[in-house]
RONUZA-845317 format. One record per residue (C-alpha): residue in three letters; x, z, y negated. Coordinates in steps of 0.001 Angstrom, whole numbers, plus 500000, padded with zeros to 6 digits. Layout:
BEGIN
ALAXZY...
This chain:
BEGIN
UNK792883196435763126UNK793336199840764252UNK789936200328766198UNK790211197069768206UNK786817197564770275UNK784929197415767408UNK783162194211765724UNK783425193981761832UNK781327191933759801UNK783784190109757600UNK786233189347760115UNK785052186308762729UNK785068186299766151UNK785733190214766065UNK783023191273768408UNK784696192786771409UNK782003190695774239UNK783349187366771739UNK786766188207771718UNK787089188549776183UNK785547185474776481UNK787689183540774255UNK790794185025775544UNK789226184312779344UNK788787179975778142UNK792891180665776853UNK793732182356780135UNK794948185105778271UNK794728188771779222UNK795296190094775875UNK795909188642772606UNK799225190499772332UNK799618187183774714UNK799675184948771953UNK802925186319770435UNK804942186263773379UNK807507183573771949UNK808054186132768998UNK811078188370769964UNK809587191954770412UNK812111193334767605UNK810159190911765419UNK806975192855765703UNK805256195628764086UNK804157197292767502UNK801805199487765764UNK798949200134763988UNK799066198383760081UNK798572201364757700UNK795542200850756026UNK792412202808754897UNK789072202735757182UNK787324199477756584UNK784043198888754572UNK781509198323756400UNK778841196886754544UNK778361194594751404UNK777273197651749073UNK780399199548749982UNK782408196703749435UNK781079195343746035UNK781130198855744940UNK784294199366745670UNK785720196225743982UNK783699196578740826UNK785653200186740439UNK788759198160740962UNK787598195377738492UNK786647198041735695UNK789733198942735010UNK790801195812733446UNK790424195064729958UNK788432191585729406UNK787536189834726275UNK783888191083727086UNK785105194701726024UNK788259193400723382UNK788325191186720775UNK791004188231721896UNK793850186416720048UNK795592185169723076UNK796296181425723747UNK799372180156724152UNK797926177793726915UNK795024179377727646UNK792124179826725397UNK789152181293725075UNK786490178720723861UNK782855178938724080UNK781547177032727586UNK778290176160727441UNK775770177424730297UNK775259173463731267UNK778738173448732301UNK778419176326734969UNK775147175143736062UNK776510171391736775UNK779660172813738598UNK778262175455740665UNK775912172859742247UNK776466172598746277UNK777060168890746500UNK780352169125743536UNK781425173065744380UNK781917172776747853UNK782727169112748193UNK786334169108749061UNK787235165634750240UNK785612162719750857UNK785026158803750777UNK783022156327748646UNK780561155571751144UNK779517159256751847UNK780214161179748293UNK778774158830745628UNK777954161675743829UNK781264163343743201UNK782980159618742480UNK780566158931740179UNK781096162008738285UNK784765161757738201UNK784515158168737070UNK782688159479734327UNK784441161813733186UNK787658159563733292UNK785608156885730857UNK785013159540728188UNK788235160801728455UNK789695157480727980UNK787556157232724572UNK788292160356723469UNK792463159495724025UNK792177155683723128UNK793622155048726427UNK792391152806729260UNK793127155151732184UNK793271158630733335UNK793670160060736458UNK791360162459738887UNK792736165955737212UNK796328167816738595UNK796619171328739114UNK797091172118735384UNK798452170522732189UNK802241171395733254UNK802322169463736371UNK800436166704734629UNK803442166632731986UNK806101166745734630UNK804415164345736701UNK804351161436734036UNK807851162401732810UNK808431161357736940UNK806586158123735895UNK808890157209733140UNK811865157514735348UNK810269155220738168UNK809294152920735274UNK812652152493733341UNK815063153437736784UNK816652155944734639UNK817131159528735417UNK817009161495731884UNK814486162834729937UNK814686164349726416UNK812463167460725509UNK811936169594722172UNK813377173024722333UNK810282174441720687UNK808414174078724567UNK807024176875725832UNK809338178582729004UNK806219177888731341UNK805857174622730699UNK809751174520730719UNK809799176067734201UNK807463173628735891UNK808839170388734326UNK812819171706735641UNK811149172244739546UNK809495169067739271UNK812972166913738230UNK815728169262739889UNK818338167479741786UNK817805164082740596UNK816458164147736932UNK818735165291734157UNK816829167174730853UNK818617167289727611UNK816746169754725305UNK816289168604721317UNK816703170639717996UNK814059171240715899UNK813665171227712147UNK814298174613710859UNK811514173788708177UNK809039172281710442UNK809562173119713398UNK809361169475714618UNK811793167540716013UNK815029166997714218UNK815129163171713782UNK818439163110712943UNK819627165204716289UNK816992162703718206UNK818724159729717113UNK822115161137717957UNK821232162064721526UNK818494159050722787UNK820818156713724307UNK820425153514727164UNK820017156538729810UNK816595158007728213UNK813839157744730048UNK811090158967728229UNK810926161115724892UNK808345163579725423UNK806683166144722703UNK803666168241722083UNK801239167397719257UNK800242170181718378UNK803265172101719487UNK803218175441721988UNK803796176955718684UNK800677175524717116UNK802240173580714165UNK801715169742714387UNK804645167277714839UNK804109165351711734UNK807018162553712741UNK804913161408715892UNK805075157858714690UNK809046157845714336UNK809853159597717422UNK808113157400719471UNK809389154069717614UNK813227155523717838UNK812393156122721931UNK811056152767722295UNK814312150950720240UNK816230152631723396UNK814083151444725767UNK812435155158726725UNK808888155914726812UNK806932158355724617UNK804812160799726502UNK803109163504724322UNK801237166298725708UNK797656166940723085UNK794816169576723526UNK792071167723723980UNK789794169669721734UNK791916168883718762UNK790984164984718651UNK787820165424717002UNK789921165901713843UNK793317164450714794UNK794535161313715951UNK795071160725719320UNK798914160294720695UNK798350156384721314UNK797841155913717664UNK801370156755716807UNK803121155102719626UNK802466157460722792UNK802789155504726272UNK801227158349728276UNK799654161070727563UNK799090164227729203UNK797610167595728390UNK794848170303730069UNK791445170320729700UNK790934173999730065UNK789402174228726399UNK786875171669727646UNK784465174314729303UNK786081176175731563UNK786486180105731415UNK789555181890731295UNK790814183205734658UNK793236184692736534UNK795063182027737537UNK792587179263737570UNK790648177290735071UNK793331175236734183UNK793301171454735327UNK795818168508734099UNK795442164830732858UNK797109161459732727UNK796868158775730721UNK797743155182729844UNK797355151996728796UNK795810149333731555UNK798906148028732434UNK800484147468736296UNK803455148840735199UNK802106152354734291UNK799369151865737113UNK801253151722740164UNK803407154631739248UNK800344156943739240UNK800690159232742137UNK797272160660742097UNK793894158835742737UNK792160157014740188UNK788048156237740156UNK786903152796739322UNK783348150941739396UNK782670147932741556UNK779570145748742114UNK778486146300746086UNK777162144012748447UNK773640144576747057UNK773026142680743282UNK772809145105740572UNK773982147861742436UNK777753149510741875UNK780079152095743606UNK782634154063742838UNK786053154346744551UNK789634154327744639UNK791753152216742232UNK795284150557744265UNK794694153623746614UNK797722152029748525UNK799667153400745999UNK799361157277746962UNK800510159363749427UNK797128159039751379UNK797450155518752594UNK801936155874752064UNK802302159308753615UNK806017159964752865UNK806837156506751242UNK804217157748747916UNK805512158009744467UNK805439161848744651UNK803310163815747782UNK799938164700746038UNK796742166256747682UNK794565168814746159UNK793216167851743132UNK791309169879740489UNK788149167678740746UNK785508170335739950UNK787404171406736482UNK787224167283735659UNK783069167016736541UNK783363170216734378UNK784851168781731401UNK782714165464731898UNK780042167587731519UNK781662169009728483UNK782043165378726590UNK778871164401727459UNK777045167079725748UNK779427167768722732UNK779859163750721859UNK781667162422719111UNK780260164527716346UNK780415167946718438UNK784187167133719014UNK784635166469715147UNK782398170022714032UNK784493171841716698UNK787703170559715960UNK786996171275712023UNK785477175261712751UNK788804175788714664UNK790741174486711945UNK788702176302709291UNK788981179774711158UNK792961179291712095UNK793694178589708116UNK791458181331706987UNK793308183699709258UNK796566182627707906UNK795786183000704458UNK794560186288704634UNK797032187788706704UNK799994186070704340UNK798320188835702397UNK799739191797704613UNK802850193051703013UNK805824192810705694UNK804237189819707631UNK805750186490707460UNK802961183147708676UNK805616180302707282UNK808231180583709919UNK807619176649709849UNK805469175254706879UNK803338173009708312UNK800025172694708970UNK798515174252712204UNK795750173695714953UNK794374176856716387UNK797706178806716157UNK800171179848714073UNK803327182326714104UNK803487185674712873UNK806821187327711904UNK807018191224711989UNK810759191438711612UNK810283192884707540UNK807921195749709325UNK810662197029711487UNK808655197423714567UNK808515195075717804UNK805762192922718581UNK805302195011721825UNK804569198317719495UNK802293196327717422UNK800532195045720264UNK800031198448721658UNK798591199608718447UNK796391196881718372UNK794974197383722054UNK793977201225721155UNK791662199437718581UNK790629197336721381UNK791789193911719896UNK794487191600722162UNK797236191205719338UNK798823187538719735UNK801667186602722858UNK804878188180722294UNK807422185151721535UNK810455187674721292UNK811512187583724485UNK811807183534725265UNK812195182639721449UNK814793185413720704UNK816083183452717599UNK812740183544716071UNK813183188019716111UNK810198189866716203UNK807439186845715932UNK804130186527718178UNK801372183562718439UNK797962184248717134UNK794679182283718499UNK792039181380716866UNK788876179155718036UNK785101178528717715UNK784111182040719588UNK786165184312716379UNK783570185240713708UNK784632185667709934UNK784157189542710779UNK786426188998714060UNK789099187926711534UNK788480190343708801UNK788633193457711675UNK792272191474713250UNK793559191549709425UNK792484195280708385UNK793999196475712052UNK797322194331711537UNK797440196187708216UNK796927199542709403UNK799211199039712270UNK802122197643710293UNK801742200257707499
C-alpha cells in the first residue's frame, strides 16, 4: 500500500487509529517489525507498483465488468466444447437450493449442529446409489479426476499390489492427475486400443493383465465419446487375475445406458458436473465414488461417507459419519490418503438435480442428447473433406471429427469458426498426434436443431 495513512474499505484493519493500536497490544513500533527475521536482501523495500486503488463498490464493479466483457461466453457464442466439461441446461431450482445461507456458507461441521447439510448429502448419496446400482458413494472430491485416481489408490490398498492398467484413449488431464496421485509407488502400464473401435484391444489386455494388476480401469463412454462396447469382458478378464474393474461413467448418460456395475465394474467413479452445475473457470466440477456394501471396499474410502441412524428419541433419525475412524480426521497422518475439503455444495447441487429430473427425466435427457449427437454426425458426414468414423461405434454426446482431407489444422478451422461466433470442438491434435488433424464436438440438451444446422453450414463454409 503506497499511501499507508490511509484506511481502504476492502482491506481490514486498514484504518490508521486501528492499525496503532494493534501494533501498541504486539509491542510493535511499526509493522516493518513483523518481518524482522526476513533477511533485509529478501525484501522489496519499496513501494509495490500498482495503479491508485478503487475506492468504492461502483468503481470497482465497473471496472471488472470492462475486464469481464472481453471474454467470449456461451451467452454471446454458440458452444461445442466438452471434453470434460459441458454445458447442460441447470435448472433455476438448483441455484436457488445452493445459494441458500445454511448449505453456501456451511463449511464444516458435526451431526449434532448441521443436520441440514448431512441430511442433504445423505440424500444425494441414496439417489446416486440408484442411479449407479451401487450401495455407496462418497461426500463428492474435488472433481471427477481425483475421484478416478483416488479409487485406482483403493484397488492397490485392496489387492496389496502396486500396478494399474489404463486405456491409451484417456484424456492427458485426466492422465496428468491419475500419474501425481500414484508417482513413486504405483506403476501405470497404458493399453492399446482397437483401431476400429477405439475400445480396448482385448487381445493386448489379455497379454499385459498379469498377478501384479491391481485394478483395470476404463471410461464408458470414452474421453473420445465412443462407448466401450467390451465392458463385460474387460472386467471378467481383470477379475480372472485377481484386479478390480473401476470405470469412470457420466452420470447423465444412465438414463439410456447401463450402469458400470451391470457389466462387472467394482467401483465406479465419474463427475457430476452435467448434473446442474454451470460451467466455470475452474470450478463446477465435483467427483464421485462408488461401490458395492462391502468392508473390503468400505474401509479403503478415504473420504467421509453419510449414513442414517435412529437417535435416542423413537421415530426420530440423524445423519452422520459412516467408520469415520477410517479418515484422516480421526487418523491424522495414519489415513488411507490425507483428505479435507470436499465439494459438498456441488453434491446438495446434484441431489437437487436427481430429485427433480427422476427416473423418466434422466431417460428423456439421456435420449435428446443422443438424438442431437447422431443427428449432428450424420449431417456433417455430409461435408465433403470431413471424416466422423475415425472409430465406428456408437457415441454419447461426442464424437470425432477428422479435417486431415481439408488440408487445414483444427486451430485454423477453429479460428474461422469463432469469427462466426460459434466455439468449434477441442483441438485433439496436439495430445492425440496419431489421430492428425481431428477435434471433439459436443452436443447436449441446450443445442437446438437450428444450433446444429448453423455448426454444419459454418463447418462447410470454413472447410471449403
Amino acid at each position: 500500500m503506497v499511501n499507508r495513512g490511509r484506511a481502504y474499505p476492502y482491506i481490514p484493519n486498514s484504518d490508521p487509529t486501528i492499525k496503532a493500536q494493534m501494533l501498541k497490544e504486539i509491542d510493535a513500533k511499526s509493522i516493518e517489525d513483523l518481518y524482522n527475521d526476513i533477511p533485509k536482501e529478501l525484501r522489496l523495500n519499496q513501494g509495490l507498483d500498482l495503479p491508485a486503488p478503487l475506492l468504492s463498490e461502483y468503481e470497482l464493479r465497473r471496472h471488472v465488468e470492462k475486464i469481464l466483457s472481453q471474454n467470449y461466453t456461451t451467452k454471446q457464442c454458440l458452444s461445442f466444447l466438452g471434453a470434460g466439461c459441458y454445458q447442460h441446461y441447470v435448472p433455476a431450482i438448483c441455484d436457488e437450493i445452493n445459494s441458500r445461507g445454511e448449505f453456501l456458507t456451511a463449511y464444516a461441521g458435526e451431526p449434532y449442529d448441521d443436520h441440514g447439510r448431512f441430511q442433504a448429502l445423505f440424500e444425494y448419496a441414496s439417489l446416486m446409489a440408484e442411479l449407479l446400482e451401487m450401495d455407496v458413494v462418497n461426500v463428492p472430491t474435488y472433481d471427477g479426476f481425483q475421484a478416478a485416481a483416488t479409487a485406482l489408490r483403493m484397488a492397490c490398498r485392496i489387492t496389496g499390489r502396486e500396478k494399474v492398467l489404463l486405456p491409451e484413449t484417456l484424456g492427458q488431464d485426466m492422465l496428468s492427475k491419475i500419474r501425481d496421485y500414484l508417482k513413486y509407488d504405483i506403476e501405470i502400464g497404458m493399453l492399446k486400443h482397437d483401431a476400429v473401435t477405439g475400445g480396448i484391444d482385448l487381445q493386448y489386455l489379455e497379454k499385459i493383465v498379469n498377478s501384479d494388476s491391481a485394478a483395470v480401469f476404463f471410461e464408458n463412454p470414452s474421453y473420445l465419446g465412443f462407448f466401450e462396447l467390451n465392458g463385460k469382458k474387460i472386467a471378467e478378464i481383470a477379475h480372472e487375475h485377481g484386479a478390480i474393474c473401476v470405470v469412470s461413467v457420466d452420470p447423465i448418460s444412465l438414463g439410456v445406458i447401463a450402469p458400470p456395475a451391470r457389466y462387472g465394474a467394482d467401483i465406479v467413479v465419474g463427475d457430476i458436473q452435467p448434473l446442474g452445475m454451470h460451467m466455470a473457470f475452474g470450478s463446477g466440477q465435483a467427483g464421485f465414488i462408488a461401490s458395492r456394501d462391502e468392508e473390503a471396499y468400505v474401509m479403503q474410502y478415504p473420504s467421509r461417507l453419510f449414513g442414517i441412524t435412529p437417535t435416542s428419541v423413537k421415530g426420530e433419525y440423524g445423519f452422520g459419519d459412516v467408520a469415520y475412524e477410517r479418515t484422516s480426521f480421526a487418523r491424522r497422518e495414519e489415513g488411507n490418503e490425507w483428505v479435507g475439503t470436499a465439494a459438498a455444495l456441488w453434491g446438495i447441487t446434484a441431489g437437487v438435480y436427481l430429485a427433480l429430473m427422476g427416473p423418466q427425466g434422466m431417460k428423456d435427457i439421456g435420449e435428446g442428447i443422443l438424438y442431437r449427437s447422431n443427428y449432428a454426425r450424420q449431417e456433417i458426414s455430409k461435408i465433403h473433406n470431413l471424416n466422423v468414423d475415425v472409430f465406428r461405434s456408437p457415441n454419447f454426446k461426442e464424437f470425432i471429427i477428422n479435417f486431415d482431407e481439408t488440408g487445414k489444422k483444427v486451430s485454423e478451422i477453429n479460428k474461422a469458426l469463432l469469427e462466426r461466433k460459434i466455439f468449434g470442438g477441442k483441438d485433439l491434435s496436439h495430445n492425440f498426434p496419431w489421430m492428425g488433424e481431428s477435434a471433439l464436438y459436443c452436443f447436449t440438451e441446450v443445442h437446438t436443431k437450428d444450433d446444429i444446422d448453423q455448426l454444419v453450414s459454418a463447418l462447410r463454409e470454413v472447410v471449403a
